[in-house]
Every structure is written in C-alpha cells, then in structure tokens.
The first five atom37 places (N, CA, C, CB, O) and aatype in JSON, in Angstrom:
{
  "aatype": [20, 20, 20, 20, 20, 20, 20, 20, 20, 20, 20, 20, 20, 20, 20, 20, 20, 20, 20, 20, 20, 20, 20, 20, 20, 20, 20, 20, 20, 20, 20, 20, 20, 20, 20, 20, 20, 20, 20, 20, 20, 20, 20, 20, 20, 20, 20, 20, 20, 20, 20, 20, 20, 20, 20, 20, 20, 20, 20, 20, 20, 20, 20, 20, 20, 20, 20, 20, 20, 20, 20, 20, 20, 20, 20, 20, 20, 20, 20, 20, 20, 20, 20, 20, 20, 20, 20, 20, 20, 20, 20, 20, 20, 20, 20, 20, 20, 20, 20, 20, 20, 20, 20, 20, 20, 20, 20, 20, 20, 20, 20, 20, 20, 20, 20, 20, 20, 20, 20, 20],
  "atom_mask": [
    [1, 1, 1, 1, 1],
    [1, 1, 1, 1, 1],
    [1, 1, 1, 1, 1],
    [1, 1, 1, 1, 1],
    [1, 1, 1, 1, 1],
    [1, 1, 1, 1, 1],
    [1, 1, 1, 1, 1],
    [1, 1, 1, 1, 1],
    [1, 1, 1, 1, 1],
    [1, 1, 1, 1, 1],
    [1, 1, 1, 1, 1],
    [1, 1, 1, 1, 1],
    [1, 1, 1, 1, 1],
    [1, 1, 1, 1, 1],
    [1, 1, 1, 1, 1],
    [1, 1, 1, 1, 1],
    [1, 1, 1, 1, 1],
    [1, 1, 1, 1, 1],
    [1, 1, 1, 1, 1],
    [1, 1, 1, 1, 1],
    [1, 1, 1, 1, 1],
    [1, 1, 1, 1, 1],
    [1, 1, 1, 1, 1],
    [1, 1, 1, 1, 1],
    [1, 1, 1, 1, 1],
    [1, 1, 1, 1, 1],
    [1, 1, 1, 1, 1],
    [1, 1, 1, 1, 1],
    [1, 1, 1, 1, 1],
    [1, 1, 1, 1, 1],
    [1, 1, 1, 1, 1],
    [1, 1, 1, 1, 1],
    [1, 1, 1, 1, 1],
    [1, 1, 1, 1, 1],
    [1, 1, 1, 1, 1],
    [1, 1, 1, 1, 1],
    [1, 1, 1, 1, 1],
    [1, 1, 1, 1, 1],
    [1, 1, 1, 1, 1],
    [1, 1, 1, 1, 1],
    [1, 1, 1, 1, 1],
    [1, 1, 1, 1, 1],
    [1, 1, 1, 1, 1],
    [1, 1, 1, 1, 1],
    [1, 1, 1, 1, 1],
    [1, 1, 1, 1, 1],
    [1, 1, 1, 1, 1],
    [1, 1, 1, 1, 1],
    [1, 1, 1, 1, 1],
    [1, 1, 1, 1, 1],
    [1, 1, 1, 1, 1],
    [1, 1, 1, 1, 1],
    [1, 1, 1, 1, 1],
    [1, 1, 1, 1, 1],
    [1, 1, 1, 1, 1],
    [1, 1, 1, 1, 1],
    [1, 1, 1, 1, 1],
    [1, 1, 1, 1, 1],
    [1, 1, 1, 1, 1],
    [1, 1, 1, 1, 1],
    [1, 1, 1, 1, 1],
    [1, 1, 1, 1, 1],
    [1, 1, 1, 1, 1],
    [1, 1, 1, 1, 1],
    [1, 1, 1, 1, 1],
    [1, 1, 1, 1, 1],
    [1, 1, 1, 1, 1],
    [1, 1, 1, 1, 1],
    [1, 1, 1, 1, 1],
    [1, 1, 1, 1, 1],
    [1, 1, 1, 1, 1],
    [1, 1, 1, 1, 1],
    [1, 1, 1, 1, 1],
    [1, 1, 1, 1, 1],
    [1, 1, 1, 1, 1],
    [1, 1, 1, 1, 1],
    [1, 1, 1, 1, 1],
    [1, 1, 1, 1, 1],
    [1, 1, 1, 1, 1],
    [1, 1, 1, 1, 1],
    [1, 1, 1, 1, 1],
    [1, 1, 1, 1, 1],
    [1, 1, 1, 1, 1],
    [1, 1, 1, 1, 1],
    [1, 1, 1, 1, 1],
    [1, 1, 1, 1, 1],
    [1, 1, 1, 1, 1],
    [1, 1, 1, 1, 1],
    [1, 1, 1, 1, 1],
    [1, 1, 1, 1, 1],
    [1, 1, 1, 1, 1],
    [1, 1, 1, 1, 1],
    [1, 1, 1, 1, 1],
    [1, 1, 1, 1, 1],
    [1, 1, 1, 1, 1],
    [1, 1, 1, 1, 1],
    [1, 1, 1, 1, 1],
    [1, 1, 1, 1, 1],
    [1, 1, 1, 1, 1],
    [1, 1, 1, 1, 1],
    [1, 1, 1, 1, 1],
    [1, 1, 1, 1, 1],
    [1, 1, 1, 1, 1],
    [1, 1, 1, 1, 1],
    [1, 1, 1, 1, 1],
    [1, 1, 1, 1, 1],
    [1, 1, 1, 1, 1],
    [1, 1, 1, 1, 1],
    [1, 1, 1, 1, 1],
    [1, 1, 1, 1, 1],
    [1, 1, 1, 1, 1],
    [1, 1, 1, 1, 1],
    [1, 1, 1, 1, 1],
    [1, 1, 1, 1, 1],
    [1, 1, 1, 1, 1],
    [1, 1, 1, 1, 1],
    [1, 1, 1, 1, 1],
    [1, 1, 1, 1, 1],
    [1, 1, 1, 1, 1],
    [1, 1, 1, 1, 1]
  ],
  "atom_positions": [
    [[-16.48, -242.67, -77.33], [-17.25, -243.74, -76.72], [-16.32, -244.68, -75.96], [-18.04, -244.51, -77.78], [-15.28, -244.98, -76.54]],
    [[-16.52, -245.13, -74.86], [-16.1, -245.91, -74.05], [-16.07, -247.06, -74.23], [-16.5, -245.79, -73.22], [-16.38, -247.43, -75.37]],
    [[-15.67, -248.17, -73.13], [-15.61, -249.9, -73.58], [-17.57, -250.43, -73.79], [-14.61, -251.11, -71.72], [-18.22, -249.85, -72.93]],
    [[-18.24, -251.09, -74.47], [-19.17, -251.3, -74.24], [-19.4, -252.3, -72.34], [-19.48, -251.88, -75.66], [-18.73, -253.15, -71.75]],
    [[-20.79, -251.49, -72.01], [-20.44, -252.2, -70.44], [-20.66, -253.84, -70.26], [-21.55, -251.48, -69.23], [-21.57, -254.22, -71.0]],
    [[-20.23, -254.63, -69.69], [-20.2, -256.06, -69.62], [-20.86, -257.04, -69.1], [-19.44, -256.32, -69.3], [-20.96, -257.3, -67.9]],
    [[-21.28, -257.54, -69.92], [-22.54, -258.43, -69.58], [-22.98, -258.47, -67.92], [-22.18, -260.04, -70.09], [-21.96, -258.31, -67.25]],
    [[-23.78, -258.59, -67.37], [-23.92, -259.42, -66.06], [-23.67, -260.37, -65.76], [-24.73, -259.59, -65.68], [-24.1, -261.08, -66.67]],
    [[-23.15, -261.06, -64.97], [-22.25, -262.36, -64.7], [-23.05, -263.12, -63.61], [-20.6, -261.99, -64.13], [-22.98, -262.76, -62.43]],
    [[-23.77, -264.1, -63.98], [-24.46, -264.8, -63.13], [-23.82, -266.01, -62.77], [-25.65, -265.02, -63.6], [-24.16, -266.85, -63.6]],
    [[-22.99, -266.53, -61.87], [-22.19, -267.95, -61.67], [-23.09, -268.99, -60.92], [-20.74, -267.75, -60.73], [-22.6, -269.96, -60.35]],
    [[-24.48, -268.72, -60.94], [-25.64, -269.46, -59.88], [-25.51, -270.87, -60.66], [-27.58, -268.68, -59.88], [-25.96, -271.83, -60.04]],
    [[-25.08, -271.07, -61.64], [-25.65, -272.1, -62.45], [-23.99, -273.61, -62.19], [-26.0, -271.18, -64.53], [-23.91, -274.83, -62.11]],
    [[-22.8, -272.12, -62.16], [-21.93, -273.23, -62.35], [-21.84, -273.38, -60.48], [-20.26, -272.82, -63.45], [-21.04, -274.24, -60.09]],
    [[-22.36, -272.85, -59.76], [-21.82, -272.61, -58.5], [-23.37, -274.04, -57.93], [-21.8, -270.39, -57.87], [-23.4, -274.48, -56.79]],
    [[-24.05, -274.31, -58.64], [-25.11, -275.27, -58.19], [-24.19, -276.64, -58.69], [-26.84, -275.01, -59.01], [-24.18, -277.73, -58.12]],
    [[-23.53, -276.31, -59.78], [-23.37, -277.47, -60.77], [-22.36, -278.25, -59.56], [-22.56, -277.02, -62.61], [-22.52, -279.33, -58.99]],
    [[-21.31, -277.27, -59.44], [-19.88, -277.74, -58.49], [-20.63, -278.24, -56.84], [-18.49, -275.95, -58.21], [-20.03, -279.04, -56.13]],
    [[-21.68, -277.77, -56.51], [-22.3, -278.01, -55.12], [-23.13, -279.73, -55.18], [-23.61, -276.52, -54.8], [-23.34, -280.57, -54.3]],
    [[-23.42, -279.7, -56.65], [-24.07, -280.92, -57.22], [-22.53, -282.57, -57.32], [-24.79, -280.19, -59.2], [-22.68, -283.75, -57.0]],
    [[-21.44, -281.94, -57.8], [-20.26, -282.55, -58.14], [-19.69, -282.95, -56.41], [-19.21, -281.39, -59.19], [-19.6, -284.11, -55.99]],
    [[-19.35, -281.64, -55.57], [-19.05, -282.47, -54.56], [-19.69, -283.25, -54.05], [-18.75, -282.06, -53.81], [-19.09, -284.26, -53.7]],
    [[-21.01, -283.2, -53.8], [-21.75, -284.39, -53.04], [-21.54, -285.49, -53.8], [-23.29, -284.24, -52.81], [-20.96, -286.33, -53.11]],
    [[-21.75, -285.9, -54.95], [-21.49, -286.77, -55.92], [-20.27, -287.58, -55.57], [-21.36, -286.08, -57.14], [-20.18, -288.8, -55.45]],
    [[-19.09, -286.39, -55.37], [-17.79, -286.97, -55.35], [-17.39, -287.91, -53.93], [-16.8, -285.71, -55.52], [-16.71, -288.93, -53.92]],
    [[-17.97, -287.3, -52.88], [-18.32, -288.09, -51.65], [-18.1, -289.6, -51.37], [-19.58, -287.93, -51.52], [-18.87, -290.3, -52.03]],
    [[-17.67, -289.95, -50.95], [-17.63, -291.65, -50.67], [-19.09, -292.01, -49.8], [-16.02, -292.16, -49.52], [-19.29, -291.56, -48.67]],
    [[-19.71, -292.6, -50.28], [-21.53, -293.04, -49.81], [-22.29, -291.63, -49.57], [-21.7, -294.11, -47.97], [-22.12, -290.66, -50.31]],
    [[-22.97, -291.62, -48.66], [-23.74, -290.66, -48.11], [-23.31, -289.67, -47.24], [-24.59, -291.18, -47.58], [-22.75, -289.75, -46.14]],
    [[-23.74, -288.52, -48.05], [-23.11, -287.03, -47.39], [-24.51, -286.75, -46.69], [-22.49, -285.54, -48.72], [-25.53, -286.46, -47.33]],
    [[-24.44, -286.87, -45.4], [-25.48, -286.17, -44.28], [-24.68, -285.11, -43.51], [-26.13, -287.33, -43.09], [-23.53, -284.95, -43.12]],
    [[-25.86, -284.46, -43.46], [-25.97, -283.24, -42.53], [-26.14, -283.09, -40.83], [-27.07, -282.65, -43.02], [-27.0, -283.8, -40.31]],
    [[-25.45, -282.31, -40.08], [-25.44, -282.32, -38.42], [-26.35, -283.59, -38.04], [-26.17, -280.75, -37.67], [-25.96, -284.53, -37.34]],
    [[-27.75, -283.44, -38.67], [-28.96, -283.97, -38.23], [-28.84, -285.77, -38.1], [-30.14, -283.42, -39.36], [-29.25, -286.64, -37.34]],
    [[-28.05, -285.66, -39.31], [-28.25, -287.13, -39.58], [-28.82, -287.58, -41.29], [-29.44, -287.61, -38.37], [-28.59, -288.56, -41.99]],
    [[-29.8, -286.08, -41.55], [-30.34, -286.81, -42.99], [-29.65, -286.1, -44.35], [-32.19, -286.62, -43.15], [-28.99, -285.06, -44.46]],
    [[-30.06, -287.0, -45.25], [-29.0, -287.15, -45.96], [-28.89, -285.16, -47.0], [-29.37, -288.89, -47.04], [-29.84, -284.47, -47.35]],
    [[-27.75, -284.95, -47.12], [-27.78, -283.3, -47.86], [-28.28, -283.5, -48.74], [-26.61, -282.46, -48.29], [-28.27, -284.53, -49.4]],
    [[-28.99, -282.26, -48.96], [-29.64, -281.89, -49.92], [-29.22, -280.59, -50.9], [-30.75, -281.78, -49.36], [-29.09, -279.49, -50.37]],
    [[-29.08, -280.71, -51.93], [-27.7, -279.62, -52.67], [-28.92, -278.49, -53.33], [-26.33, -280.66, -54.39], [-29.99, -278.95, -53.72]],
    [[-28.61, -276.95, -53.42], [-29.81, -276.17, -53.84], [-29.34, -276.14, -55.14], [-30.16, -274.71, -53.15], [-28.22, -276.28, -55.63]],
    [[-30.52, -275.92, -55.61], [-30.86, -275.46, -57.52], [-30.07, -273.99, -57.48], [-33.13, -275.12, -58.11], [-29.82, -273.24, -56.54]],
    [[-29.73, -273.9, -59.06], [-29.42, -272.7, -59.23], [-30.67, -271.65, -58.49], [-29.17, -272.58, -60.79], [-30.78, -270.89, -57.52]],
    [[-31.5, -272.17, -59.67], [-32.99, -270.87, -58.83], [-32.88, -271.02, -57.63], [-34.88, -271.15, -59.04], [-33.35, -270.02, -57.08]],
    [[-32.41, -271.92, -56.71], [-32.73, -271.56, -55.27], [-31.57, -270.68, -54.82], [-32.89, -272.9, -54.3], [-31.66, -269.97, -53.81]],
    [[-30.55, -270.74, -55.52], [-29.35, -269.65, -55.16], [-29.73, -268.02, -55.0], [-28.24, -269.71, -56.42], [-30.58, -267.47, -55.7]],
    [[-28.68, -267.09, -53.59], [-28.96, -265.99, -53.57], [-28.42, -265.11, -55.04], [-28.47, -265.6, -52.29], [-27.92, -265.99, -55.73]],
    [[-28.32, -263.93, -55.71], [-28.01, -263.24, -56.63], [-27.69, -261.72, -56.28], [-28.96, -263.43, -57.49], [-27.82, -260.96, -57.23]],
    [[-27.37, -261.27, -55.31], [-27.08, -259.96, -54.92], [-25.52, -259.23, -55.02], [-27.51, -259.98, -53.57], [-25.02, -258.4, -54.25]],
    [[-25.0, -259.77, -56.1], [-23.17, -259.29, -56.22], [-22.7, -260.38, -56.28], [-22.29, -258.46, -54.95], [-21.91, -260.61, -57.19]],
    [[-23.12, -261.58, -55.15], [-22.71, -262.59, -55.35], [-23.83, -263.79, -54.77], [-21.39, -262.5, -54.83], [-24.86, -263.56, -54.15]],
    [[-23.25, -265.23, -55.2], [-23.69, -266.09, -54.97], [-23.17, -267.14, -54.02], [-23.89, -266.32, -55.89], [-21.95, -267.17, -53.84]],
    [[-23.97, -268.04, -53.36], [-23.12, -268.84, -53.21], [-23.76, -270.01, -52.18], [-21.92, -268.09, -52.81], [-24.92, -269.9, -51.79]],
    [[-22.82, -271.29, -51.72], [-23.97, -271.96, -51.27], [-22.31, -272.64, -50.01], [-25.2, -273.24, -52.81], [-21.13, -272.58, -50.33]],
    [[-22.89, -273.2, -48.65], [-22.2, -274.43, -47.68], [-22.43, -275.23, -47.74], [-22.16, -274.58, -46.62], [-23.57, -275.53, -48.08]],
    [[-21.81, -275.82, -47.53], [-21.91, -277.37, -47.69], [-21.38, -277.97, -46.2], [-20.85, -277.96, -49.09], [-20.22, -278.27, -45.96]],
    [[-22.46, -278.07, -45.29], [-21.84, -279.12, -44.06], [-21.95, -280.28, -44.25], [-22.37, -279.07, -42.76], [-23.03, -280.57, -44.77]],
    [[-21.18, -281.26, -44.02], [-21.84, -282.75, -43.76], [-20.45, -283.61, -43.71], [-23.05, -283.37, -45.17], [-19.26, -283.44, -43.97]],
    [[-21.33, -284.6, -43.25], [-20.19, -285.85, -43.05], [-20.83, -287.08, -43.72], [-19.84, -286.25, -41.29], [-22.02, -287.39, -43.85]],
    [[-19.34, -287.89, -44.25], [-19.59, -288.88, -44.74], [-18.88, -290.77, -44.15], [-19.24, -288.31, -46.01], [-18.28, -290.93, -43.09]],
    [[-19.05, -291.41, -44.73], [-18.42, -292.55, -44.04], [-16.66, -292.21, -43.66], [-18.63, -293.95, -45.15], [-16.06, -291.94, -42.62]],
    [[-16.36, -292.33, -44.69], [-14.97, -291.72, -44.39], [-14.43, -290.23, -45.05], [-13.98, -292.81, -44.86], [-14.02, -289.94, -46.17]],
    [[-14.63, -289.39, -43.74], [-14.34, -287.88, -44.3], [-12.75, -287.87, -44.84], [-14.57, -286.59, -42.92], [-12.82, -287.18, -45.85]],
    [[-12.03, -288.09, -44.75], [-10.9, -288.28, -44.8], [-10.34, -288.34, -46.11], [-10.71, -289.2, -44.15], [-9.43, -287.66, -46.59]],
    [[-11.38, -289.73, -46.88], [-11.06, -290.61, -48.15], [-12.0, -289.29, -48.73], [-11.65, -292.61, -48.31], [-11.39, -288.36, -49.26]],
    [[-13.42, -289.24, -48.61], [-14.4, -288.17, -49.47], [-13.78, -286.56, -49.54], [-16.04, -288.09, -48.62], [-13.97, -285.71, -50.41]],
    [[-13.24, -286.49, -48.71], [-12.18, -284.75, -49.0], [-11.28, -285.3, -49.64], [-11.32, -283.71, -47.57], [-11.9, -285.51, -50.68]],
    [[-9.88, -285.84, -49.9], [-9.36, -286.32, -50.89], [-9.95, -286.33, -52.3], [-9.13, -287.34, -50.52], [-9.56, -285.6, -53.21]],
    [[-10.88, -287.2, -52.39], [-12.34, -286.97, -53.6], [-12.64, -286.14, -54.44], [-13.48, -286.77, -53.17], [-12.51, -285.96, -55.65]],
    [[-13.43, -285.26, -52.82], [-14.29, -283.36, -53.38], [-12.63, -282.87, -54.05], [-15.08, -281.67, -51.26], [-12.68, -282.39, -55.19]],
    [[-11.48, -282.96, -53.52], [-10.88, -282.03, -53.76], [-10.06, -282.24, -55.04], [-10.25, -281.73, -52.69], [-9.62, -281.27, -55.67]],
    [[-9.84, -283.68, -55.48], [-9.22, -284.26, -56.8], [-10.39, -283.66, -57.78], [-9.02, -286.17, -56.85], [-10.14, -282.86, -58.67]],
    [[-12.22, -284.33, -57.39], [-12.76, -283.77, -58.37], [-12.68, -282.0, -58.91], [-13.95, -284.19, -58.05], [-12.74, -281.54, -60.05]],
    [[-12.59, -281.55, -58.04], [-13.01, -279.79, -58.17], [-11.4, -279.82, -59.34], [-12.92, -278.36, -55.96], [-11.49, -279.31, -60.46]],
    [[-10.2, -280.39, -58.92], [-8.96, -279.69, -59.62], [-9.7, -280.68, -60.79], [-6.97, -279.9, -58.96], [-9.88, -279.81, -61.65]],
    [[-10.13, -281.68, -61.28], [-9.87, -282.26, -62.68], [-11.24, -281.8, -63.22], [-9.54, -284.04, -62.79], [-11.47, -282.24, -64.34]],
    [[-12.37, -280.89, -62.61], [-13.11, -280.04, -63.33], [-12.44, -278.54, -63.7], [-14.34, -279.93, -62.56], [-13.1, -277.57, -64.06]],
    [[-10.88, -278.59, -63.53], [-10.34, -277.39, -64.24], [-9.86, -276.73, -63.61], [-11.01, -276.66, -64.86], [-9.14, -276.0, -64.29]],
    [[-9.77, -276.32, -61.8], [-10.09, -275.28, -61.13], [-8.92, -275.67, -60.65], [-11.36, -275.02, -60.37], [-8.6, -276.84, -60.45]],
    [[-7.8, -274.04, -60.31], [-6.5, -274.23, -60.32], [-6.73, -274.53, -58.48], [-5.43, -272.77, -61.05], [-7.72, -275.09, -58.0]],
    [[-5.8, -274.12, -57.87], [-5.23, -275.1, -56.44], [-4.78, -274.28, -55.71], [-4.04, -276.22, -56.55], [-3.75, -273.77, -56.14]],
    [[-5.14, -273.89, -54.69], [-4.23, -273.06, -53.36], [-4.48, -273.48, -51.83], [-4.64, -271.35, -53.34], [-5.54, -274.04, -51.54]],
    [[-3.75, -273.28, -51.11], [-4.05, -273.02, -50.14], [-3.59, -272.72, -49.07], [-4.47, -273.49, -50.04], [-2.4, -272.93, -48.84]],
    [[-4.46, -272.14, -48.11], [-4.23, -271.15, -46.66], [-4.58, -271.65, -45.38], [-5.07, -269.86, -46.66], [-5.71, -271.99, -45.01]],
    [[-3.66, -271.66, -44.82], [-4.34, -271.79, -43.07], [-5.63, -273.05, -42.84], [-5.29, -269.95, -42.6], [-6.79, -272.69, -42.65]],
    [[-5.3, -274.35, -42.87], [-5.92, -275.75, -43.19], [-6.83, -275.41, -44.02], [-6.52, -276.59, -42.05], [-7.85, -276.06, -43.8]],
    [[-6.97, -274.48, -45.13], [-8.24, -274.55, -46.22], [-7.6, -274.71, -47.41], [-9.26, -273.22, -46.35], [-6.58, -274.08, -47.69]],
    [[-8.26, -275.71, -48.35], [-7.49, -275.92, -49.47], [-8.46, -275.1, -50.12], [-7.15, -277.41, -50.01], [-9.53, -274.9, -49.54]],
    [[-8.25, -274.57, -51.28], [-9.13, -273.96, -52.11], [-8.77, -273.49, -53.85], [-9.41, -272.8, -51.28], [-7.67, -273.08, -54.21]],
    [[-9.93, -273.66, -54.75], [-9.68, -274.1, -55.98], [-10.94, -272.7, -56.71], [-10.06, -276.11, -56.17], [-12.03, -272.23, -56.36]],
    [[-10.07, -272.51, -57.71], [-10.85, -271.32, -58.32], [-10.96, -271.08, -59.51], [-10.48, -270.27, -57.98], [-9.91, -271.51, -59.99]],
    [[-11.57, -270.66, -60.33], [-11.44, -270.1, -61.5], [-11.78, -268.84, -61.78], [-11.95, -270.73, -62.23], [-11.83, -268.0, -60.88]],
    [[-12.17, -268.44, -63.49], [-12.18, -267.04, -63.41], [-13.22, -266.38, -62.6], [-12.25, -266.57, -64.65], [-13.1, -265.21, -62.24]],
    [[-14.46, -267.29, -62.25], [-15.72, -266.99, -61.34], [-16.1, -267.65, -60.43], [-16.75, -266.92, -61.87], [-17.1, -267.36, -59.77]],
    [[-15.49, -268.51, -60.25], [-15.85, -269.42, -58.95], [-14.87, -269.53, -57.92], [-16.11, -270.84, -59.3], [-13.73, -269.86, -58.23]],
    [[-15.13, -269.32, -56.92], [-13.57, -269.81, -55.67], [-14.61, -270.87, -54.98], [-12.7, -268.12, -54.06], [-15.68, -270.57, -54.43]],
    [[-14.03, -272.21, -55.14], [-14.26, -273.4, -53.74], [-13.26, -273.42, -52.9], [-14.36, -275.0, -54.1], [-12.06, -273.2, -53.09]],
    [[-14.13, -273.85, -51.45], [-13.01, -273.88, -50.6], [-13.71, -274.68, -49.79], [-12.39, -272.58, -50.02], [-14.94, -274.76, -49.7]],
    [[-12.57, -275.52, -48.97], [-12.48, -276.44, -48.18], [-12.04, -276.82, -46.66], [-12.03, -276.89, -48.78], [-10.81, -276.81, -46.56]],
    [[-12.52, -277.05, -45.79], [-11.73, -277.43, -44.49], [-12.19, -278.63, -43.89], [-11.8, -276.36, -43.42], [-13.42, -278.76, -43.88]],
    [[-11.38, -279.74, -43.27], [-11.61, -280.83, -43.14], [-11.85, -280.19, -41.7], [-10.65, -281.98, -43.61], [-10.89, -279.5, -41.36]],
    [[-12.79, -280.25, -40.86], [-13.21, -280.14, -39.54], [-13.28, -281.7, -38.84], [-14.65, -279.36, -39.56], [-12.95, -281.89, -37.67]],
    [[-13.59, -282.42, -39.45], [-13.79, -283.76, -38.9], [-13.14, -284.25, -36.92], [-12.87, -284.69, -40.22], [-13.45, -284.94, -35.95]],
    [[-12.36, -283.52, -37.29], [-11.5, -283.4, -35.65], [-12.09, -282.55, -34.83], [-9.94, -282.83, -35.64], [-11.79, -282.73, -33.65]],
    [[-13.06, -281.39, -35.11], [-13.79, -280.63, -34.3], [-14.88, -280.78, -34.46], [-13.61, -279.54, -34.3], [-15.49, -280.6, -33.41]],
    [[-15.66, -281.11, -35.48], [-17.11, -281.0, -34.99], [-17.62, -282.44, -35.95], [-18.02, -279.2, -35.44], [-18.79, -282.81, -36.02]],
    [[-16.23, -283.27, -36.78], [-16.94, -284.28, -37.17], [-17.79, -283.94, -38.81], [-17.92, -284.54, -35.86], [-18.64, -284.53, -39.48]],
    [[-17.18, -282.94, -38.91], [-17.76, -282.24, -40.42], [-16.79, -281.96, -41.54], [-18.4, -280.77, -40.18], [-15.67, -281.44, -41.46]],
    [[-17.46, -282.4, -42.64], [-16.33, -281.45, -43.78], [-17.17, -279.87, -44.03], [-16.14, -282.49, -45.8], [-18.38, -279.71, -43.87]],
    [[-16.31, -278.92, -44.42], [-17.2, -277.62, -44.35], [-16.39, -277.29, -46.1], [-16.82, -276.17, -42.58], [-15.28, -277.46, -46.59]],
    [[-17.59, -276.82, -46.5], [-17.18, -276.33, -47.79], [-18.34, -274.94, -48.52], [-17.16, -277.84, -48.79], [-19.57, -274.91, -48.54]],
    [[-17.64, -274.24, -48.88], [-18.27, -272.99, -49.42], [-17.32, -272.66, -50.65], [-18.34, -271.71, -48.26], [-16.12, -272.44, -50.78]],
    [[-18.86, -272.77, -51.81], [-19.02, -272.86, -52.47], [-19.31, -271.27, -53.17], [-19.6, -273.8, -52.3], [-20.52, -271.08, -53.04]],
    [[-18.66, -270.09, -53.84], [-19.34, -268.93, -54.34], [-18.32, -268.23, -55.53], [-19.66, -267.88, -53.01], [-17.15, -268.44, -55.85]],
    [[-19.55, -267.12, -56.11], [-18.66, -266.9, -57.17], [-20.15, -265.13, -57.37], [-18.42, -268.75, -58.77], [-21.18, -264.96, -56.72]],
    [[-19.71, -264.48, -58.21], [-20.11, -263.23, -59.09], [-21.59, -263.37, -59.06], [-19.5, -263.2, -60.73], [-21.88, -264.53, -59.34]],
    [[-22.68, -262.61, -58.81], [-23.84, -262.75, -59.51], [-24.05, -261.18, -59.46], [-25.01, -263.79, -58.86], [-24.02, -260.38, -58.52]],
    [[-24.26, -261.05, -60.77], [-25.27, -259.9, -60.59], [-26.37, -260.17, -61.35], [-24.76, -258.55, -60.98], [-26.32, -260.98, -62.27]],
    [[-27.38, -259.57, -61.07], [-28.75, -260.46, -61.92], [-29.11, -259.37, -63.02], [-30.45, -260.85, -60.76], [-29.63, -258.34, -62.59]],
    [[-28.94, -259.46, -64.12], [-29.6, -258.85, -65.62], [-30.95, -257.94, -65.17], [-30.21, -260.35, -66.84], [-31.63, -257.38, -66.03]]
  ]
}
C-alpha cells in the first residue's frame, strides 16, 4: 500500500482573509480605477480550479506610505519575503502575495493575491 492520498487543499479562505488584511492595512480608502471605494471577494466568491486567487487594483491617499503597510502587514502575518524585478513578494506553504507599486504608471498599487485550490 502506498502513501494515503492528501487531503484537498483549499487556500480560498486564507487567500480572502489576506485580500481582507491588505485593504485594511491601507492608509484611508483603497479605491478602484473608477473612483469607488474596493470591494474585497468572499472566500465563496473565490475561483477553485487548481488554484485560487484574487487582484487587487487600487489607490490610496498615499500609495507610497499604504505599500510600506500591505507589505509590513503580510511579513508580520508570518509570510517569508522575496523579491524580483520591482515586485516584492511574500509566501507561505500555500499562499504567494505579491506586489508592485505602479503608482508612477498608472497611479495604482497592483497586488495578486493566490494560492492551491482543489475543491473536495
């Protein structure tokens, strides 16, 4: 007999939780291209096909000070530290966040948010 096979790994829940934390972490109001203010999806509203995962566009009063923020909060919720080619990015055993301060091109912070799903 072989290894027993391994659970299904659904990360929809911590991958809403961390999408919930950056906006939070934000300095005032995180709006979107439009103007109104983001709106962060529920786990249930997350996709589940191998993987999950959610973006995050928006800008805030000072993108600058609020990326500093998103990115202190994500490392002191645990998540180790790297980064590549202007993206900082923070991961654990199921989640990779990642980050790019765009603010100089389109006036946005861009962040994507994903990790494992397979659905039971």
């Amino acid at each position: 007999e072989g290894p027993a096979p391994s659970a299904p790994h659904d990360s929809r829940e911590q991958v809403a939780r961390m999408a919930a934390l950056t906006v939070e972490s934000a300095l005032g109001t995180a709006v979107d291209a439009t103007g109104a203010p983001l709106r962060v999806p529920s786990a249930a509203e997350l996709p589940c096909e191998g993987t999950t995962g959610v973006e995050l566009v928006f800008a805030t009063e000072d993108n600058e000070s609020s990326y500093a923020a998103i990115l202190g909060a994500w490392t002191a919720a645990g998540y180790a530290s790297d980064r590549a080619m202007q993206e900082d990015i923070r991961y654990d055993d199921t989640v990779r966040l990642s980050a790019r301060d765009r603010t100089t091109i389109d006036g946005m912070l861009h962040l994507h948010l994903g990790g494992a799903c397979q659905a039971p």
